[in-house]
LUMZA-774563 format. One record per residue (C-alpha): x, y, z; residue in one letter; residue number from 1. Coordinates in steps of 0.02 Angstrom, whole numbers, padded with zeros to 5 digits. Layout:
+--------+--------+--------+------+-----+
:      x :      y :      z : type : seq :
+--------+--------+--------+------+-----+
:      X :      Y :      Z :    a : NUM :
...
+--------+--------+--------+------+-----+
END
This chain:
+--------+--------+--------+------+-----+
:      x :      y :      z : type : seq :
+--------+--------+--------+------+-----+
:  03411 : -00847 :  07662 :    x :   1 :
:  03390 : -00726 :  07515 :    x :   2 :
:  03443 : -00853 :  07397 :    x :   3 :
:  03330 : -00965 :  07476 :    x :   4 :
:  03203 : -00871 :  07453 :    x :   5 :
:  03216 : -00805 :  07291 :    x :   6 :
:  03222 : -00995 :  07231 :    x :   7 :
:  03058 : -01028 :  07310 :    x :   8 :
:  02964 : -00878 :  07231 :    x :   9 :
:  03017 : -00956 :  07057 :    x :  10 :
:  02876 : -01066 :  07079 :    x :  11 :
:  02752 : -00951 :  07086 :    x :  12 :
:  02809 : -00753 :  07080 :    x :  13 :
:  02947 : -00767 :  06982 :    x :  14 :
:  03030 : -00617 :  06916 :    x :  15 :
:  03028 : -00664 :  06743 :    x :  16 :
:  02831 : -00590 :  06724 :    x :  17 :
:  02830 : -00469 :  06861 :    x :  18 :
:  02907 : -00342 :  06691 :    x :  19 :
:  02914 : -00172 :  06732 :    x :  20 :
:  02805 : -00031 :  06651 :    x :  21 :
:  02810 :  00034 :  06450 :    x :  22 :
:  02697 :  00141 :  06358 :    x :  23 :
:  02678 : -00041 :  06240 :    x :  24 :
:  02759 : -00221 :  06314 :    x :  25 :
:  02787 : -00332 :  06195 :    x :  26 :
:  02647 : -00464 :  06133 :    x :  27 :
:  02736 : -00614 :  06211 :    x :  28 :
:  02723 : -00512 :  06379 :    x :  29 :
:  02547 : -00482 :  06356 :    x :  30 :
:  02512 : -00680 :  06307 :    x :  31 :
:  02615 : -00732 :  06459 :    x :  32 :
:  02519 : -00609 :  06582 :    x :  33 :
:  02352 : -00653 :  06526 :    x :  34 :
:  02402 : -00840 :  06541 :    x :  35 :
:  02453 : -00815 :  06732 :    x :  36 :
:  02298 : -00732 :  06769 :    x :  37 :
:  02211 : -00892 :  06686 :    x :  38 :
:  02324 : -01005 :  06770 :    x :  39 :
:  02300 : -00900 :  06953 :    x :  40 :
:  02117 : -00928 :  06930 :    x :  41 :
:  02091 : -01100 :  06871 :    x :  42 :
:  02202 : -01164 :  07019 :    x :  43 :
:  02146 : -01072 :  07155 :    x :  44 :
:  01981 : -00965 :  07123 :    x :  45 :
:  01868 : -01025 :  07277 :    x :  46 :
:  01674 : -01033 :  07141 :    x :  47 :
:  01747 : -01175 :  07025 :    x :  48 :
:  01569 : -01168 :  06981 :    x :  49 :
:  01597 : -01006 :  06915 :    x :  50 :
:  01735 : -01076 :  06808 :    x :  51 :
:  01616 : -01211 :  06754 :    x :  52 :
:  01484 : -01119 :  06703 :    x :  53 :
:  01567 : -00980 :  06614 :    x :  54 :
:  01705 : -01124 :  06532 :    x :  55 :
:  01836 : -01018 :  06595 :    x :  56 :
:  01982 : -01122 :  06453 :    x :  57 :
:  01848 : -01063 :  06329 :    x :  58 :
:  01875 : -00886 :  06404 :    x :  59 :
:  02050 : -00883 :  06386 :    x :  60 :
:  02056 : -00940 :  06198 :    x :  61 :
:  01935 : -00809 :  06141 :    x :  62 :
:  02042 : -00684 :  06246 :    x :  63 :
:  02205 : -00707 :  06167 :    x :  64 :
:  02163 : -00626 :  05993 :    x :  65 :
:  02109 : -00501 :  06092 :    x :  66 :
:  02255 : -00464 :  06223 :    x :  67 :
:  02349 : -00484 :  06058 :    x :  68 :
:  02255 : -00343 :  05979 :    x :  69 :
:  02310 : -00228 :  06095 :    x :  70 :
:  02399 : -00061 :  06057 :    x :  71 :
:  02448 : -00022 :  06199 :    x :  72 :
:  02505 : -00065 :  06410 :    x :  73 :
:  02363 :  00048 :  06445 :    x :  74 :
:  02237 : -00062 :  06319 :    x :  75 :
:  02293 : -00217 :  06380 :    x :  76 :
:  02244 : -00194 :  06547 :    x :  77 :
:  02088 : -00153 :  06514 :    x :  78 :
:  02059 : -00320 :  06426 :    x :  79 :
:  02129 : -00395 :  06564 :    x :  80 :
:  01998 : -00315 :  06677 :    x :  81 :
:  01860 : -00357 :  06560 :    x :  82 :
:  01907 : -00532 :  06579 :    x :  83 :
:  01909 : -00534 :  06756 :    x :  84 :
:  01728 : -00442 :  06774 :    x :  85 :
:  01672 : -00622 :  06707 :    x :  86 :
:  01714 : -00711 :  06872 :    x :  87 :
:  01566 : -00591 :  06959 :    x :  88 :
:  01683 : -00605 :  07106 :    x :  89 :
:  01722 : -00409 :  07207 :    x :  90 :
:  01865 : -00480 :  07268 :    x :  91 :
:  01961 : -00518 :  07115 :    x :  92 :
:  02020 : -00407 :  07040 :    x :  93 :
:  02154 : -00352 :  06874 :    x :  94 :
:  02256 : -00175 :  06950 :    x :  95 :
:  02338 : -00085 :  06798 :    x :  96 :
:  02495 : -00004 :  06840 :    x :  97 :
:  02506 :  00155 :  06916 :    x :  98 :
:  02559 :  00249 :  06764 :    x :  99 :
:  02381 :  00223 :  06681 :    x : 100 :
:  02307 :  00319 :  06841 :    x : 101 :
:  02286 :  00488 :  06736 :    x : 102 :
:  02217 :  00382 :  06587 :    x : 103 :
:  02063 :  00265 :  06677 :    x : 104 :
:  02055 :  00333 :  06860 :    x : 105 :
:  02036 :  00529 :  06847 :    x : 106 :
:  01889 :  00571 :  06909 :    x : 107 :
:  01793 :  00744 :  06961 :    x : 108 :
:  01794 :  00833 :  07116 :    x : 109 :
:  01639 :  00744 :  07195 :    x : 110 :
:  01557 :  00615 :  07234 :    x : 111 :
:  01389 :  00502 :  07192 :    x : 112 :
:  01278 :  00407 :  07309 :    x : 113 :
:  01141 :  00316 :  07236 :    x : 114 :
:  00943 :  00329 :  07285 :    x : 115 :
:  00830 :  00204 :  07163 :    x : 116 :
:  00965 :  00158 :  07059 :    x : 117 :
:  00978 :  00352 :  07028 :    x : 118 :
:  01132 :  00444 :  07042 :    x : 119 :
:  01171 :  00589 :  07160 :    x : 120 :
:  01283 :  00707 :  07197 :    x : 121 :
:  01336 :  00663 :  07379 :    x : 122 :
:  01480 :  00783 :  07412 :    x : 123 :
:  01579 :  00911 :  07306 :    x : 124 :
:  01756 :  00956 :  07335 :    x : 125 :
:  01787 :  01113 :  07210 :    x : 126 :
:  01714 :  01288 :  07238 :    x : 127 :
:  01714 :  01315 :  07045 :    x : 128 :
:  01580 :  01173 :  07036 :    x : 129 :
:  01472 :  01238 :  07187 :    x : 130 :
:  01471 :  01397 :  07108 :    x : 131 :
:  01399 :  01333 :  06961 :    x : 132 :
:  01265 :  01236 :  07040 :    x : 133 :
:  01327 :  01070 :  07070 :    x : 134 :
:  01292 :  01044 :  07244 :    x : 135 :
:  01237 :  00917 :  07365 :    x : 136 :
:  01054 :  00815 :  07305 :    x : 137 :
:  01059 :  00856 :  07130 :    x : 138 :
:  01067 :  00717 :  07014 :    x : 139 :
:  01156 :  00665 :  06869 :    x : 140 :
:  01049 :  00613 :  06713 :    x : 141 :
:  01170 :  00611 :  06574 :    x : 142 :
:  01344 :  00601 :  06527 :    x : 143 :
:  01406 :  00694 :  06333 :    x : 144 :
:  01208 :  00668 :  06302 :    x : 145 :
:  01195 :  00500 :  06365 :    x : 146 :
:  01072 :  00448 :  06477 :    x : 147 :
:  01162 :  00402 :  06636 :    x : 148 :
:  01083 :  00225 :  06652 :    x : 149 :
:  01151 :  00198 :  06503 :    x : 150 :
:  01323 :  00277 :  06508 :    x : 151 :
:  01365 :  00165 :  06681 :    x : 152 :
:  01308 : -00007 :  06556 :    x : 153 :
:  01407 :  00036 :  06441 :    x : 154 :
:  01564 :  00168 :  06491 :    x : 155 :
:  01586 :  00067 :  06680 :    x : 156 :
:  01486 : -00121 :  06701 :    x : 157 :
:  01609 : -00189 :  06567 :    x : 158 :
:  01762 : -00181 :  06684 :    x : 159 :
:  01692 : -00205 :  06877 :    x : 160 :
:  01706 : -00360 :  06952 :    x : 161 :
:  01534 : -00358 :  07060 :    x : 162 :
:  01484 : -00514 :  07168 :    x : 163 :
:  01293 : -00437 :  07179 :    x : 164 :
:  01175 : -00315 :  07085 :    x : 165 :
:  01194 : -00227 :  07228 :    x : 166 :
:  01377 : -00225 :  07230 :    x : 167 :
:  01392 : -00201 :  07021 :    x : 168 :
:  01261 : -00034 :  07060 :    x : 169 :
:  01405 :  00053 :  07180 :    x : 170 :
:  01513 :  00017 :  07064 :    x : 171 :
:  01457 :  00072 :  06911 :    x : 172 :
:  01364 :  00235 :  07002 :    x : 173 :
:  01472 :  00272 :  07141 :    x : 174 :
:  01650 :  00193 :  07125 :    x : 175 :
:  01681 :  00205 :  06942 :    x : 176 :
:  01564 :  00356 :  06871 :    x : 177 :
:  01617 :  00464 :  06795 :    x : 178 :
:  01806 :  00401 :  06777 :    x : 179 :
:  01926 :  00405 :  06653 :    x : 180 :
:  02048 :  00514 :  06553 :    x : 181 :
:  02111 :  00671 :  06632 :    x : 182 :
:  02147 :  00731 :  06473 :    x : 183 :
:  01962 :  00716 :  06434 :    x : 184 :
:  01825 :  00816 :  06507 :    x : 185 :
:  01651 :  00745 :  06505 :    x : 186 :
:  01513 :  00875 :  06487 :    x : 187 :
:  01368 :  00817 :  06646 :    x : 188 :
:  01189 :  00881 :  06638 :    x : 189 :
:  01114 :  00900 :  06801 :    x : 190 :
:  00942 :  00908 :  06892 :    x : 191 :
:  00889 :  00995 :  07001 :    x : 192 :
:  00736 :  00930 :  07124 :    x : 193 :
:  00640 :  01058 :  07038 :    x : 194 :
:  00662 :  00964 :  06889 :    x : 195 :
:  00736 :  01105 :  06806 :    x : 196 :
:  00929 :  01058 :  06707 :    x : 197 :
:  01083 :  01120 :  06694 :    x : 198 :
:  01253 :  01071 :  06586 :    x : 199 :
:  01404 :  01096 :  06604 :    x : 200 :
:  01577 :  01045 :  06572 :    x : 201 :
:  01654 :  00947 :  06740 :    x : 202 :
:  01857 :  00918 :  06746 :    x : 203 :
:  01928 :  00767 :  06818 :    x : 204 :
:  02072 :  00790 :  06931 :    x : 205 :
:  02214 :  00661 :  06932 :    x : 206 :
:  02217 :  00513 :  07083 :    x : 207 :
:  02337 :  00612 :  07180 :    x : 208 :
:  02220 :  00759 :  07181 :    x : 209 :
:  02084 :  00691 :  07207 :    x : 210 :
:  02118 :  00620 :  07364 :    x : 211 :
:  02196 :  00762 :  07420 :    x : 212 :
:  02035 :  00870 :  07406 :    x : 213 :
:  01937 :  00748 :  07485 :    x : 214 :
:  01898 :  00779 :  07654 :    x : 215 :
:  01968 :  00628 :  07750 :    x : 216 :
:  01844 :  00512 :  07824 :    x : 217 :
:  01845 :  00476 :  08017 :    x : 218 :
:  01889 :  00301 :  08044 :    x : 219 :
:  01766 :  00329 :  08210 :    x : 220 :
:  01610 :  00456 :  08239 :    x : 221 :
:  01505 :  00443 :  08390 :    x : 222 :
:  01354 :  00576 :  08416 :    x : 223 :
:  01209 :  00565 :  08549 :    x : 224 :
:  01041 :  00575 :  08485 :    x : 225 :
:  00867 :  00592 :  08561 :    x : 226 :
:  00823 :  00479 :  08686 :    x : 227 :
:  01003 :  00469 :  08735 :    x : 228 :
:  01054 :  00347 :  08594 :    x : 229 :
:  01205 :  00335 :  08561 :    x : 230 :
:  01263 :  00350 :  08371 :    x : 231 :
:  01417 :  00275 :  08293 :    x : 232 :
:  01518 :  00265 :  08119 :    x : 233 :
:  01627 :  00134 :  08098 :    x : 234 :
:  01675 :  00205 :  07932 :    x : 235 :
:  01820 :  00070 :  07880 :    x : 236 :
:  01909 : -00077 :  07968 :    x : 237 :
:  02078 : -00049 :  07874 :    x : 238 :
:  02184 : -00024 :  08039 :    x : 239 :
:  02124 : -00013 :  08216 :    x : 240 :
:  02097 :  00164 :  08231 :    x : 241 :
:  01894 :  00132 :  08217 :    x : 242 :
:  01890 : -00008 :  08389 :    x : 243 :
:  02032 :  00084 :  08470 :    x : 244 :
:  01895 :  00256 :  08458 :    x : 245 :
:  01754 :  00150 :  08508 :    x : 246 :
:  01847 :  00090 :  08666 :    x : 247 :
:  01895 :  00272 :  08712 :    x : 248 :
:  01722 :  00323 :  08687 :    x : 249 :
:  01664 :  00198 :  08794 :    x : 250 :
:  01610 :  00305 :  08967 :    x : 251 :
:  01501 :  00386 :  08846 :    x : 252 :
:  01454 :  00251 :  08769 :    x : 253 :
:  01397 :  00128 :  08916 :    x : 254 :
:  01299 :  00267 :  08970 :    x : 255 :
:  01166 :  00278 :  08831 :    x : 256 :
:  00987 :  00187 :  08821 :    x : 257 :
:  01042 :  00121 :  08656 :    x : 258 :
:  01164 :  00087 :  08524 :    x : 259 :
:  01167 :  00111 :  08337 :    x : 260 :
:  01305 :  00062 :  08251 :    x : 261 :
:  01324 :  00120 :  08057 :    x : 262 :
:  01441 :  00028 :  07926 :    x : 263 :
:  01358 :  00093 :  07781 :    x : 264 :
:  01508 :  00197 :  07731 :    x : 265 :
:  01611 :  00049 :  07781 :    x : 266 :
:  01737 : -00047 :  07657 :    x : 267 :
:  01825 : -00188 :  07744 :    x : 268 :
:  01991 : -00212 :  07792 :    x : 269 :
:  02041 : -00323 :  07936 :    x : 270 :
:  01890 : -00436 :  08022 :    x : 271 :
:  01957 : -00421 :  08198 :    x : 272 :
:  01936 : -00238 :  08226 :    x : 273 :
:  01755 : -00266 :  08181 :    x : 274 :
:  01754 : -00434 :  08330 :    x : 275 :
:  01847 : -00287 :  08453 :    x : 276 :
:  01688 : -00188 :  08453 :    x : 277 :
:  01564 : -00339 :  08436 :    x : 278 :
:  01635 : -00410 :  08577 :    x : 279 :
:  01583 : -00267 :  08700 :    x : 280 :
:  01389 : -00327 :  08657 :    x : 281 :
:  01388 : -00513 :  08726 :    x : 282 :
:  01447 : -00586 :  08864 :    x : 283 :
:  01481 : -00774 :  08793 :    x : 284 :
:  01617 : -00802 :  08647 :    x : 285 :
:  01557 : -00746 :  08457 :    x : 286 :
:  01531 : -00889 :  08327 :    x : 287 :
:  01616 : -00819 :  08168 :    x : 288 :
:  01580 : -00873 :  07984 :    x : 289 :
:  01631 : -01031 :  07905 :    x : 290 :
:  01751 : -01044 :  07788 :    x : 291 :
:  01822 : -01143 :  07639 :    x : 292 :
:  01963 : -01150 :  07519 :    x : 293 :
:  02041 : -01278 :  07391 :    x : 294 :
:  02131 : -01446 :  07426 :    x : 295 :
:  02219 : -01477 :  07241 :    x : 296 :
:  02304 : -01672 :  07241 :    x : 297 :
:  02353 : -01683 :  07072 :    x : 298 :
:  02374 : -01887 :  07113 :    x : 299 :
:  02164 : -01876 :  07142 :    x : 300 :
:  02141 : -01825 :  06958 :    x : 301 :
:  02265 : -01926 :  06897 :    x : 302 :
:  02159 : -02083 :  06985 :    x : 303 :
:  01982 : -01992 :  06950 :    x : 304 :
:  01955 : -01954 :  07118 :    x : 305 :
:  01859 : -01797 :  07148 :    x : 306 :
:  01965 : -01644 :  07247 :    x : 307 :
:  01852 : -01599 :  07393 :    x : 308 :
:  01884 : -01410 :  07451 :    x : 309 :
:  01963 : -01416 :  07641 :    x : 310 :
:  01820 : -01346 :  07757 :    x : 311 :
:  01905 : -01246 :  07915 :    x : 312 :
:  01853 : -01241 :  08075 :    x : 313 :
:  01709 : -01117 :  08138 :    x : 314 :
:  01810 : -00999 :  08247 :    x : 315 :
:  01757 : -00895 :  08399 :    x : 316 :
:  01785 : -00715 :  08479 :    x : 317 :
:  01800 : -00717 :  08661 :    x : 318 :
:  01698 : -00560 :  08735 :    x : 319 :
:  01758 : -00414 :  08795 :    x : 320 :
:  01707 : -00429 :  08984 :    x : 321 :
:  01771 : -00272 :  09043 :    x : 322 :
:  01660 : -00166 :  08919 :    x : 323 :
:  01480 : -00222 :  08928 :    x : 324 :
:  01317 : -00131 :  08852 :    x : 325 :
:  01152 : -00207 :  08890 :    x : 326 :
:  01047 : -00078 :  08800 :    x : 327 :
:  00974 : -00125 :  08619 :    x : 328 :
:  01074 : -00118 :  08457 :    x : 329 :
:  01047 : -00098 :  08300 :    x : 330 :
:  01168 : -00098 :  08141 :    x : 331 :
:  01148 : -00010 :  07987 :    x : 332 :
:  01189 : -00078 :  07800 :    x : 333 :
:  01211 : -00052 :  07625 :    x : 334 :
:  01266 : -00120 :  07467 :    x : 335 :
:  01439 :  00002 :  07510 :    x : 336 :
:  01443 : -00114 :  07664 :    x : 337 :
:  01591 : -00238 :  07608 :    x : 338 :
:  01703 : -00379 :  07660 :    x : 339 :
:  01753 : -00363 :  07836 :    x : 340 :
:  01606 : -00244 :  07859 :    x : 341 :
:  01481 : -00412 :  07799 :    x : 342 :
:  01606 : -00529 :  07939 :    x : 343 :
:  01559 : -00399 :  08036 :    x : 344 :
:  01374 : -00408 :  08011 :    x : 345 :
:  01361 : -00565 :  07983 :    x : 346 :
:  01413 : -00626 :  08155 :    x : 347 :
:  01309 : -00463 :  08226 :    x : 348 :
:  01173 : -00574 :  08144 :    x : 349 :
:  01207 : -00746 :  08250 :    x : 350 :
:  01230 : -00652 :  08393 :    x : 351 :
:  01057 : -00597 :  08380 :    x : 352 :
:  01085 : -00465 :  08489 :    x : 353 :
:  00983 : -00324 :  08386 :    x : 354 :
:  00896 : -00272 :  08221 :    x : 355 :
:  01007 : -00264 :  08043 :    x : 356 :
:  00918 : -00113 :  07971 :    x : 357 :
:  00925 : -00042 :  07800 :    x : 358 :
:  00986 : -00134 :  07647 :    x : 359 :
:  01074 : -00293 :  07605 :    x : 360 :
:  01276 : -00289 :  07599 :    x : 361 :
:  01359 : -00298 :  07450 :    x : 362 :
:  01395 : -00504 :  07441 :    x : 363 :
:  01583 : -00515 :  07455 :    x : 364 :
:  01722 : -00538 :  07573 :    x : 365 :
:  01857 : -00677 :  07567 :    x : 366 :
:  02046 : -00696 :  07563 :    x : 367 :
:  02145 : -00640 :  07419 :    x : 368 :
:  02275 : -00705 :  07332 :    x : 369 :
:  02389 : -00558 :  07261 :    x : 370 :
:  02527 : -00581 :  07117 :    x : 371 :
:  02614 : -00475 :  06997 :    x : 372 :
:  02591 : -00454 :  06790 :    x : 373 :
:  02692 : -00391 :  06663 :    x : 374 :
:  02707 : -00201 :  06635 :    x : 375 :
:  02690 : -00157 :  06829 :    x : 376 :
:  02510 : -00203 :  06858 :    x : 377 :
:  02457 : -00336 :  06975 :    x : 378 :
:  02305 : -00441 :  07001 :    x : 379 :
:  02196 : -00525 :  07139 :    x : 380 :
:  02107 : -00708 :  07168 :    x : 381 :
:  01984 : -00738 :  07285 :    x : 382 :
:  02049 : -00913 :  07377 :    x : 383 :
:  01925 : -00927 :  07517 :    x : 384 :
:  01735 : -00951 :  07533 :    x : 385 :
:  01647 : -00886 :  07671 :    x : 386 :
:  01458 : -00933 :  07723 :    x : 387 :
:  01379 : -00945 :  07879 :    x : 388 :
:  01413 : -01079 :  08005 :    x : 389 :
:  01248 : -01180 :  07934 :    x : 390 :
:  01336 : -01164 :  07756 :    x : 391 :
:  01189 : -01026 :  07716 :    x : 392 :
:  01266 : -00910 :  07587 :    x : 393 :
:  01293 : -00712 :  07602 :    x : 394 :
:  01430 : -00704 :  07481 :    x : 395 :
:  01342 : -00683 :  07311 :    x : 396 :
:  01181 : -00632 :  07389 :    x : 397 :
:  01232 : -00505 :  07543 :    x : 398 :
:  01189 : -00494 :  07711 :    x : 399 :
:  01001 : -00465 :  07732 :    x : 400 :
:  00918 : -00348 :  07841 :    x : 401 :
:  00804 : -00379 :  07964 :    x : 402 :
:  00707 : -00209 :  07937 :    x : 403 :
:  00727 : -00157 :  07769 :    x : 404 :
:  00746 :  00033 :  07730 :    x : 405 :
:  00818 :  00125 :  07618 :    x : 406 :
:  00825 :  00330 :  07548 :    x : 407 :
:  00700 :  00359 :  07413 :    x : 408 :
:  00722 :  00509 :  07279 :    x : 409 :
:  00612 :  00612 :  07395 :    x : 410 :
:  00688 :  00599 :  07549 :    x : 411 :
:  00853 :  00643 :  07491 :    x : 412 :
:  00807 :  00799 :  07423 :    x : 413 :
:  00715 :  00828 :  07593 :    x : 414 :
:  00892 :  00791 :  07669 :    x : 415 :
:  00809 :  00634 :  07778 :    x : 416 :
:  00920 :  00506 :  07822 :    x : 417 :
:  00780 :  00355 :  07816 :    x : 418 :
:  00867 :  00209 :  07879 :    x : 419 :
:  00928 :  00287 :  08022 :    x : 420 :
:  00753 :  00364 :  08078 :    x : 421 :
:  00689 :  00200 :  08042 :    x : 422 :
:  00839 :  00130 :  08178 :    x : 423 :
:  00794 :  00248 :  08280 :    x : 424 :
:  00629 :  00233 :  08305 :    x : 425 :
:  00638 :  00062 :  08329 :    x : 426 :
:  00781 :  00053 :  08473 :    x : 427 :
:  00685 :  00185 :  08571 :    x : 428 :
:  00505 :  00101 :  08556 :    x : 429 :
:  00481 :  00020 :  08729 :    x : 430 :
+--------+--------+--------+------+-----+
END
């Protein structure tokens, strides 16, 4: 069966190009990786109008002086990844190899939220850079000098794959800032709401570190607020740990007036632990989101016959009868709310079972396709389309709200949280 299998994954993930990790692989290795991540996308990237309209063959000839320019693994990745920002697609995706963590990924010991395309600090995770001022609401306004609108353009935009302005603004001002080399330390000038600056030199820690000093994120969060509304985070759908809270909650839970439900912190992972907790608010089956992928006959172009992508069923979600609320709902969004966060919302949308408050999602979800390169770095395609059951786009675009609110510069430095007063105010008015 191992043979077997290992003769099958020739066709496709064969060894020969999955090459392990140097500091430099060789040119041919860098030609051949760069022409499976052309190949990868041409056959099975979901927006062949994408490829059209960017001429995606006259991509990858203008790319290989390039790839072949590079000095190093390191370098060559991050050719790779500028290549791959041209789909506009958040869910592919170029991964350099681990060993490059310390050289693109370091980052400091906080981290950024966004209020008019401004940058924030959110939360800080060192006591050295507390105690020299860089707390909570101030705001970043320039990197070594450079104006921070400027520095995300030029230092971060090149190498994120964004499906939405939206989506390309987290990236560049949340995700991304501020990263790089470890070795390197960027000096940040600050602002305080007083207007008044400060700068001062800000160390990145390594991956490893970084994670470890951030405080871990609850998967699940439920608070009551006034009017006996009940509050809850769904802060990630990457296991069931986030439905599996919400159903032990639930005594709590049926017993408030109302329901908010905030995925504004809220990545993606697996759709179905999203449909667990949407399922408690109807009492007929869900209609999901349609999808689409490719049907390639290589006999159709051979005849001229036009490949037609195969268009899936729309599936359903059969409510959760046994847990029923009947109050009012509403659900909050961002541009940080992603893939299975947007299923999620979407189909919170057809239900029409409440208000979407706050801003639109980011504008990508799908199903990728995953596959090794040379050196030890891997890459993702996007192989399925998702819309809603009418064929009315969100990828691309986001899911809309239905109230829109969002945090200005002033009422973050007044600590307000404005789209959830505005949700609030809204499921308690009679």
């Amino acid at each position: 069966m191992k043979d077997k299998q290992a003769f099958e994954n020739r066709l496709f993930e064969s060894p020969a190009l999955a090459t392990p990790w140097r500091e430099n692989i060789s040119e041919d290795e860098k030609v051949a990786g760069l022409s499976k991540f052309w190949s990868e996308v041409k056959y099975n990237f979901i927006y062949t109008d994408t490829l059209r309209q960017i001429d995606w063959d006259q991509l990858y000839l203008e790319y290989l002086p390039k790839v072949r320019a590079t000095r190093s693994t390191t370098e060559y990745y991050q050719v790779l990844m500028q290549l791959c920002a041209k789909l506009r697609d958040g869910h592919t995706n170029v991964y350099p190899p681990d060993q490059t963590d310390d050289t693109l990924l370091a980052r400091p010991l906080l981290r950024t939220q966004l209020a008019e395309d401004r940058v924030f600090v959110r939360y800080v995770f060192s006591p050295e850079l507390e105690k020299a001022g860089v707390v909570p609401g101030v705001e970043i306004v320039a990197v070594d000098g450079e104006p921070a609108a400027q520095y995300r353009v030029r230092e971060v935009a090149p190498y994120a794959s964004a499906s939405t302005p939206q989506d390309l603004a987290v990236r560049t001002g949340i995700y991304g800032f501020l990263s790089g080399d470890l070795k390197r330390t960027p000096r940040v000038t600050f602002a305080r709401a007083d207007g008044s600056r400060f700068t001062i030199p800000v160390p990145r820690a390594s991956v490893a570190d970084w994670v470890k000093a951030r405080p871990p994120m609850k998967p699940f969060e439920l608070r009551m607020l006034p009017g006996n509304v009940a509050y809850v985070a769904l802060n990630g759908f990457g296991n069931q740990a986030a439905a599996d809270g919400y159903i032990a909650a639930w005594p709590q839970i049926a017993k408030a007036s109302a329901l908010i439900i905030d995925v504004r912190d809220n990545g993606g992972g697996n759709s179905d632990v999203g449909y667990r907790v949407l399922a408690t608010l109807a009492d007929k089956p869900l209609t999901l989101s349609q999808w689409s992928t490719r049907e390639y006959k290589p006999t159709y172009r051979a005849w001229g016959r036009q490949n037609v992508d195969y268009k899936g069923p729309v599936a359903t979600w059969q409510p959760d009868l046994a847990h029923q609320f009947r109050g009012k709902v509403a659900v909050l969004t961002a541009p940080t709310t992603y893939s299975a966060a947007e299923d999620f919302t979407l189909v919170f949308d057809l239900m029409k079972r409440g208000a979407i408050i706050g801003e639109a999602t980011g504008g990508s979800t799908g199903q990728p396709l995953f596959f090794a390169l040379p050196g030890g770095g891997r890459a993702r395609v996007c192989t399925k389309k998702d819309t809603y059951p009418d064929g009315k786009p969100f990828v691309g675009v986001g899911v809309q709200p239905h109230i829109a609110a969002r945090q200005t510069v002033a009422d973050l430095h007044k600590g307000r949280d404005t789209v959830l007063e505005t949700a609030l105010a809204w499921v308690t008015q009679p």
